[in-house]
C-alpha beads as a LAMMPS data file, in Angstrom:
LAMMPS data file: protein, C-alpha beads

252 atoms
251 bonds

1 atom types
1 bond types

-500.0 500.0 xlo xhi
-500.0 500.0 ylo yhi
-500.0 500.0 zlo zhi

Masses

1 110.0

Atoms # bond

1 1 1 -84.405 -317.139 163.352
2 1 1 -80.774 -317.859 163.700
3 1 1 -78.332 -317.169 161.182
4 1 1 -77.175 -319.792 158.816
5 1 1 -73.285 -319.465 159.854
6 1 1 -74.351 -320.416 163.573
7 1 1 -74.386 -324.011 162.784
8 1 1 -71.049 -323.746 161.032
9 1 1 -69.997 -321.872 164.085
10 1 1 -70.799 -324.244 166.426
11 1 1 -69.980 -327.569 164.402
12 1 1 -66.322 -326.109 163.892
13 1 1 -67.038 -326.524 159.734
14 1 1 -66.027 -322.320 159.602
15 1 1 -62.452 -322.944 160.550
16 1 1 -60.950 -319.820 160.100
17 1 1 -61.012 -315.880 161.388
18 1 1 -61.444 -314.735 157.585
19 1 1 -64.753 -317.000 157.208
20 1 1 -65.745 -315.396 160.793
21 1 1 -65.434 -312.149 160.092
22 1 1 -68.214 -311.089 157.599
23 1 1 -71.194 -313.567 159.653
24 1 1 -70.280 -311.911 163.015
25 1 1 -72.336 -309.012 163.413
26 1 1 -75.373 -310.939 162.452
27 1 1 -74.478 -314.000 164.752
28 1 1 -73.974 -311.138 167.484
29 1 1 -77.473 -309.300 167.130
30 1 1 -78.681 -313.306 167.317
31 1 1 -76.962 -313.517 170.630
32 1 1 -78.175 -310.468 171.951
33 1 1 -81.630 -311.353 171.072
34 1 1 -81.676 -314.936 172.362
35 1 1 -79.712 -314.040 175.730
36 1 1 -82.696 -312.815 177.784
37 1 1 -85.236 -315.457 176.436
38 1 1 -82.944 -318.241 176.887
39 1 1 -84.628 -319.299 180.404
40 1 1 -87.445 -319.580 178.532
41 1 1 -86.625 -321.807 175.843
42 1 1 -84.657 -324.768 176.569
43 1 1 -83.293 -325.819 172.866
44 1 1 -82.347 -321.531 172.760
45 1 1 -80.030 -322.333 175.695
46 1 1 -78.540 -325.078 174.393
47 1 1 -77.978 -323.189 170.900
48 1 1 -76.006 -320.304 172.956
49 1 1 -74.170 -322.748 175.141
50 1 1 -73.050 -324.728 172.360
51 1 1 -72.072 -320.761 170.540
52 1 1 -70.019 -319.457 173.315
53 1 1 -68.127 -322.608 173.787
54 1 1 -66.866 -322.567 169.812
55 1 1 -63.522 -322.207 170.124
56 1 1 -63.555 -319.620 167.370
57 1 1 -66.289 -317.326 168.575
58 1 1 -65.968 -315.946 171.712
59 1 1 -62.328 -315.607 171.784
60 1 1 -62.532 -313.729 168.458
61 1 1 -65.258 -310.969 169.594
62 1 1 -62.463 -308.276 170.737
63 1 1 -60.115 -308.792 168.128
64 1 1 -63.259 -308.478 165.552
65 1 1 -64.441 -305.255 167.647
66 1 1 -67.367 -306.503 168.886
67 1 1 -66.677 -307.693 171.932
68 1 1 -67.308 -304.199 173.990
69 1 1 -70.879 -303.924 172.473
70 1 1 -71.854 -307.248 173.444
71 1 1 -70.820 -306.690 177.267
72 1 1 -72.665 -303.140 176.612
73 1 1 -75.694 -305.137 175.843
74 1 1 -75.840 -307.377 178.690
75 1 1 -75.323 -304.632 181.036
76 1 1 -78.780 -302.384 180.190
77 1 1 -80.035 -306.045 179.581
78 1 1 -79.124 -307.130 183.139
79 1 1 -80.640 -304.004 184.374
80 1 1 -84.134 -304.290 183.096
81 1 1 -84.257 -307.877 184.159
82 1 1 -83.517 -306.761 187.463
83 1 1 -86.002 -303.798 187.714
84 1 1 -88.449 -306.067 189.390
85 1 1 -86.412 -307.641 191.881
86 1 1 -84.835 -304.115 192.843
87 1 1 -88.103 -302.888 193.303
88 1 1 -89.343 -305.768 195.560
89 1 1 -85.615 -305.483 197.729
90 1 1 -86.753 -301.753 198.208
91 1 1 -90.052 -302.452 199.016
92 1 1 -90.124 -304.813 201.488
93 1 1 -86.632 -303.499 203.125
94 1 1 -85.187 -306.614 202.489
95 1 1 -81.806 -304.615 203.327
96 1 1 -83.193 -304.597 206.869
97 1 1 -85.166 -307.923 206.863
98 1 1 -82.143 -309.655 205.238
99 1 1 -78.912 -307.851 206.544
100 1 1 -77.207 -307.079 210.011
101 1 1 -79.957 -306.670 211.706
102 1 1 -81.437 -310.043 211.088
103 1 1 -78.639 -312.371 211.200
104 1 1 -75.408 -310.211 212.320
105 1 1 -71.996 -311.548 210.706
106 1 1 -70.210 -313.282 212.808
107 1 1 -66.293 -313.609 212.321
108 1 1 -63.090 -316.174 213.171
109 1 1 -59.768 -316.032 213.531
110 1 1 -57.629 -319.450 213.763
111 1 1 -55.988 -319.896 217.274
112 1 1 -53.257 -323.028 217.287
113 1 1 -53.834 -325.421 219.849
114 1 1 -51.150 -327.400 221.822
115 1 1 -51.220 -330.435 219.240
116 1 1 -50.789 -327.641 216.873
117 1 1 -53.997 -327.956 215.470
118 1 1 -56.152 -325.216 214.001
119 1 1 -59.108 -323.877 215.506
120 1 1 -61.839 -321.496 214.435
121 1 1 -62.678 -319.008 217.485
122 1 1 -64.472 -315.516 217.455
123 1 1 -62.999 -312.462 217.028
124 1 1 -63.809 -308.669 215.854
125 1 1 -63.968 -308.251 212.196
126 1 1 -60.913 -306.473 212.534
127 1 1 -58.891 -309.985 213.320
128 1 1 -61.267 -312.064 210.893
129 1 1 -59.408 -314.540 208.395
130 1 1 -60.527 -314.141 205.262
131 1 1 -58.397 -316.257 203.068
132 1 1 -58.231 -319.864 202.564
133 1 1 -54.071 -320.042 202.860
134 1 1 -54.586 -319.181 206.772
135 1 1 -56.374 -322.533 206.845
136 1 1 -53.923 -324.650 205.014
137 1 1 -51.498 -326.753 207.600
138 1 1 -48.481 -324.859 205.655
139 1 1 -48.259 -322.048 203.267
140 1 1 -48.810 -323.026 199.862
141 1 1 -45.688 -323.485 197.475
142 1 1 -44.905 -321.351 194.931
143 1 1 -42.885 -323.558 191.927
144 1 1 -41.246 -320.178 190.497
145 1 1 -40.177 -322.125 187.665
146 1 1 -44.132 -321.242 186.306
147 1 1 -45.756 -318.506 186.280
148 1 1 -47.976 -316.814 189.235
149 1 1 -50.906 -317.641 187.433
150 1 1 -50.091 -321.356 186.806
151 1 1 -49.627 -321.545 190.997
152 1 1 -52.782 -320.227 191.382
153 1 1 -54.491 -322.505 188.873
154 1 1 -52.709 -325.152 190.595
155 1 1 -54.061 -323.946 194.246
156 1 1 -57.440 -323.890 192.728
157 1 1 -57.276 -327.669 192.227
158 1 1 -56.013 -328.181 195.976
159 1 1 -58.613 -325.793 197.677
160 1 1 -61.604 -327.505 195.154
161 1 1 -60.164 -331.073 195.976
162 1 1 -60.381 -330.506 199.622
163 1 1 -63.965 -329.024 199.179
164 1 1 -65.280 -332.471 197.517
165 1 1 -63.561 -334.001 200.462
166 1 1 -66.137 -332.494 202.875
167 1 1 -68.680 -331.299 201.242
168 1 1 -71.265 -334.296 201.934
169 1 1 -70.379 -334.050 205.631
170 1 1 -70.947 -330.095 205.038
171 1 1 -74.164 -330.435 203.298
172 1 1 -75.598 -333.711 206.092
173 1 1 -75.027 -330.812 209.207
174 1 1 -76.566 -327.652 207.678
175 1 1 -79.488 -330.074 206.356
176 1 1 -80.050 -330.812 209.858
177 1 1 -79.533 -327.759 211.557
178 1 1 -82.146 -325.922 209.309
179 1 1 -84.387 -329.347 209.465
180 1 1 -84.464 -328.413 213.069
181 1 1 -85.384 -324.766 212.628
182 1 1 -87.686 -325.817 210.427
183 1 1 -86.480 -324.699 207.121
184 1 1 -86.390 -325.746 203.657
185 1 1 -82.657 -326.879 202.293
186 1 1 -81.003 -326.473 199.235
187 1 1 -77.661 -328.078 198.587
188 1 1 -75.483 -327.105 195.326
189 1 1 -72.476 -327.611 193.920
190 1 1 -68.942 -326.363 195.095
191 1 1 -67.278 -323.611 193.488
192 1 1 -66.218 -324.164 190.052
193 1 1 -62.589 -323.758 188.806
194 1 1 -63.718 -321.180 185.577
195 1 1 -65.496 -318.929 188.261
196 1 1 -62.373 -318.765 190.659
197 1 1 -59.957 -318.366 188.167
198 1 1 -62.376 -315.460 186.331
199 1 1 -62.554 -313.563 189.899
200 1 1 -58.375 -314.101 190.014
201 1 1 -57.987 -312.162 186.724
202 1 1 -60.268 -309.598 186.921
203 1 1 -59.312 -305.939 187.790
204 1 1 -62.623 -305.585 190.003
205 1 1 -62.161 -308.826 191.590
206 1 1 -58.786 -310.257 193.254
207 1 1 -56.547 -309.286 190.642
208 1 1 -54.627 -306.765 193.055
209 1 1 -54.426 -309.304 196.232
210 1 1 -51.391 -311.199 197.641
211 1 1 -50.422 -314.759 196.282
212 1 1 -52.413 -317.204 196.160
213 1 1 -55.114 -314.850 195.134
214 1 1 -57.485 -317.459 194.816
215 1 1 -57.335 -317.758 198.559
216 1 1 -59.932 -315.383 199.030
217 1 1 -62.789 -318.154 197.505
218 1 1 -64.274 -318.615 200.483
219 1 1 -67.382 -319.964 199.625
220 1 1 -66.146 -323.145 198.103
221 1 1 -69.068 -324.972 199.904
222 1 1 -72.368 -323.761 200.069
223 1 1 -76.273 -324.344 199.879
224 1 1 -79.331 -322.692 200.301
225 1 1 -81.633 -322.791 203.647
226 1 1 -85.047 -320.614 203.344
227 1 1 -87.247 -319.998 206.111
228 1 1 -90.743 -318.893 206.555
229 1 1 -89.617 -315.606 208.806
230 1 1 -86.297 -313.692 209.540
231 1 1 -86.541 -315.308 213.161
232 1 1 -87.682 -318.872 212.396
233 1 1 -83.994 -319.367 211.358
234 1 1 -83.547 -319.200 215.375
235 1 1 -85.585 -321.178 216.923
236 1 1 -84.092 -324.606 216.978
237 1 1 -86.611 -327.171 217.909
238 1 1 -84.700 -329.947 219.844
239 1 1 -87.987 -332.533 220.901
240 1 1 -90.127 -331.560 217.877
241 1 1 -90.302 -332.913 214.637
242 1 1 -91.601 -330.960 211.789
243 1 1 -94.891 -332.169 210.101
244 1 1 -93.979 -334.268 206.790
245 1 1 -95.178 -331.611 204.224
246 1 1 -92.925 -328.951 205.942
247 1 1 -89.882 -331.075 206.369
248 1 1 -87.016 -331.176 203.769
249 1 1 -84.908 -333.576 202.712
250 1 1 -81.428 -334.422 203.168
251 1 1 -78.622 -333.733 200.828
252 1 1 -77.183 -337.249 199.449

Bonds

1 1 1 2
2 1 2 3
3 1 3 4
4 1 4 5
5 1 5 6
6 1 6 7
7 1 7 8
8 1 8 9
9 1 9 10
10 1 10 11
11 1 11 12
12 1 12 13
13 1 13 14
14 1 14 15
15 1 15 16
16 1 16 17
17 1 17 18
18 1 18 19
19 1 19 20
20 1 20 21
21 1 21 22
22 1 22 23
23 1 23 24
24 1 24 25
25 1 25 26
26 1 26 27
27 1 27 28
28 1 28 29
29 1 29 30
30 1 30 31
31 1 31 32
32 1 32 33
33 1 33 34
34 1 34 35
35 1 35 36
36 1 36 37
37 1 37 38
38 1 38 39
39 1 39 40
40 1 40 41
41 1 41 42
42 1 42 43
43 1 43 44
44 1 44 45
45 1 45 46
46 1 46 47
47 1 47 48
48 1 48 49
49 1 49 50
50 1 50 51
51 1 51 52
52 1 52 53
53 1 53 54
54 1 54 55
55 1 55 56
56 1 56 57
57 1 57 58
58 1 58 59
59 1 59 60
60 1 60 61
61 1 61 62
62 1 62 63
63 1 63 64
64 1 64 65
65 1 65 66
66 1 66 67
67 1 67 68
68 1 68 69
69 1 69 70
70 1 70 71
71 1 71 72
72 1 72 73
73 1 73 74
74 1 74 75
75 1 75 76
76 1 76 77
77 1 77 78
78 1 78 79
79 1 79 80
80 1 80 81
81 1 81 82
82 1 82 83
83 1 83 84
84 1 84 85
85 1 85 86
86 1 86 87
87 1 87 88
88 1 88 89
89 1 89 90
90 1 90 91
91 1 91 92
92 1 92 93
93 1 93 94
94 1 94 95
95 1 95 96
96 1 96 97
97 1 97 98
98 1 98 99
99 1 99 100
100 1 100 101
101 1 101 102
102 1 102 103
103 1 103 104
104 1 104 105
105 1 105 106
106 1 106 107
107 1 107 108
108 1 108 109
109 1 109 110
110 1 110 111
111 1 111 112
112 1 112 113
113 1 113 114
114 1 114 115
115 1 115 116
116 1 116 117
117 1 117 118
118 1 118 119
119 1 119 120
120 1 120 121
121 1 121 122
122 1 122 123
123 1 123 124
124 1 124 125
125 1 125 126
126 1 126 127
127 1 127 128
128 1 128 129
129 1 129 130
130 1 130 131
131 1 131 132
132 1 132 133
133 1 133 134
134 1 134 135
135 1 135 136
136 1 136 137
137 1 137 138
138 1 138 139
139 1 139 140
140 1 140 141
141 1 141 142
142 1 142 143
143 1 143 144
144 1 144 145
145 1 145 146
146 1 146 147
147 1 147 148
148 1 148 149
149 1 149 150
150 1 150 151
151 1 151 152
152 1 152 153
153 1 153 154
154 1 154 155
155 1 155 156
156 1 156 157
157 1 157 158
158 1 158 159
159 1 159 160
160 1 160 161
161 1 161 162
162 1 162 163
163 1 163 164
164 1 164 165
165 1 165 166
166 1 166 167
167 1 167 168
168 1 168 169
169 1 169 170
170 1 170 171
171 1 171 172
172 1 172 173
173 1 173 174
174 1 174 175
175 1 175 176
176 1 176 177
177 1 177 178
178 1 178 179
179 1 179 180
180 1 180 181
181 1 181 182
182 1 182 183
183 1 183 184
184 1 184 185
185 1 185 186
186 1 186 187
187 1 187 188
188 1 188 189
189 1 189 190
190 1 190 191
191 1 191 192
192 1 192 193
193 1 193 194
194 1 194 195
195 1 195 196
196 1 196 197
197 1 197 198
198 1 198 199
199 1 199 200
200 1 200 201
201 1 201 202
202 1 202 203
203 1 203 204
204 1 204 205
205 1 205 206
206 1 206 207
207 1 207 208
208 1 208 209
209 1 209 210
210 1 210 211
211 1 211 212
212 1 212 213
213 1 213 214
214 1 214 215
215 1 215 216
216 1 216 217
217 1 217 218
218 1 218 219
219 1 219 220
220 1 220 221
221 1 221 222
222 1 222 223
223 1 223 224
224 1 224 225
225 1 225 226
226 1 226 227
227 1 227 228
228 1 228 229
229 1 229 230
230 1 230 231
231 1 231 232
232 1 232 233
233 1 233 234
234 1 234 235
235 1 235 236
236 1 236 237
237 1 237 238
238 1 238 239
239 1 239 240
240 1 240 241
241 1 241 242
242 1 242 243
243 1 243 244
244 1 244 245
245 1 245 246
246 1 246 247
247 1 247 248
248 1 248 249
249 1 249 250
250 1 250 251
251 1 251 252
């Protein structure tokens, strides 16, 4: 059962750190509980969402102390949920079945043309581009009147803008080119601005790259094609149509 103060949490009513401090704990251990049930229980999820996004919880947790115990707990929590799925990876070698060996990465480098156009040819992984500033017509400007950080916010907007831009072309090829292998499609949203700018900050992440750190979001667009064997994703079938229940639908 959840804690009275979570509704005064989450409707704002406890407005200060000094009515905070005393519920905490207990609003925690709620938290903790409720975290790997929430997929279960729809009106749970909401109740967390709605927790994490009060203005005066979250940001509060390391000041109050409690902040390390709660990342503490959804490490060993992450771990057991992911027993199962660790044991199938090893199991069926989906290292092998999934990896290198299956699909090998392939890799670009941008060559200018004569018009002075960009274009995307092969290269060793040595040479591969792996930043979205190599794409951009000119380097991105730095306004050194703000901080680095602010820039990078900023070139989070541009690279996200230019992703809505093409993303329904994106998602209308990739439909049809696993259509034609026949493959089931998945399209999703692109990249969201929290997620970037959560990768740009953190030590583990791109905190220690060059400017525009952000750059290195290279999966701005992306989906989801499945396939009924490692090699069905290669056999294109150019005069065949798939039968109707195997055939998936376009993105919109």
């Amino acid at each position: 059962m959840a804690p009275r103060a979570l509704d005064a949490i989450i409707s704002g009513k406890m407005t200060s750190l000094a009515q905070l401090r005393p519920h905490a704990p207990a609003v925690l251990d709620w938290l903790k509980d409720g975290l790997p049930r929430a997929h279960e229980d729809d009106d749970l999820k909401k109740q967390i969402e709605l927790l994490l996004g009060a203005p005066r919880f979250a940001p509060n947790l390391a000041h109050l102390g409690l902040w390390d115990d709660l990342i503490e707990d959804c490490n060993k929590k992450a771990l057991v949920l992911g027993k199962p799925m660790q044991e199938y990876f090893v199991k069926a070698d989906l290292g092998t079945v999934l990896g290198e060996a299956a699909v090998p990465n392939k890799c670009g480098r941008f060559e200018v043309l004569h018009d002075g156009l960009l274009e995307v040819v092969a290269s060793s992984q040595e040479e591969g581009i792996r930043r979205q500033d190599a794409a951009m017509p000119f380097p991105f400007p730095r306004n050194l009147a703000f901080s680095q950080l602010w820039n990078e916010q900023c070139f989070i907007h541009c690279i996200r803008m230019i992703a809505m831009a093409i993303d329904p072309s994106f998602q209308l090829l990739v439909s049809g080119v696993c259509e034609d292998a026949n493959g089931t499609f998945k399209g999703c949203a692109i990249k969201g601005f929290v997620r970037m700018l959560n990768k740009c900050v953190s030590h583990d992440d791109h905190y220690w790259e060059e400017f525009p750190r952000p750059s290195l979001n290279i999966d701005l667009n992306r989906n989801a094609c499945t396939f009924e064997t490692s090699g069905s994703a290669f056999v294109h079938r150019k005069n065949e149509k798939a039968p109707e229940d195997q055939r998936s639908s376009r993105a919109g």
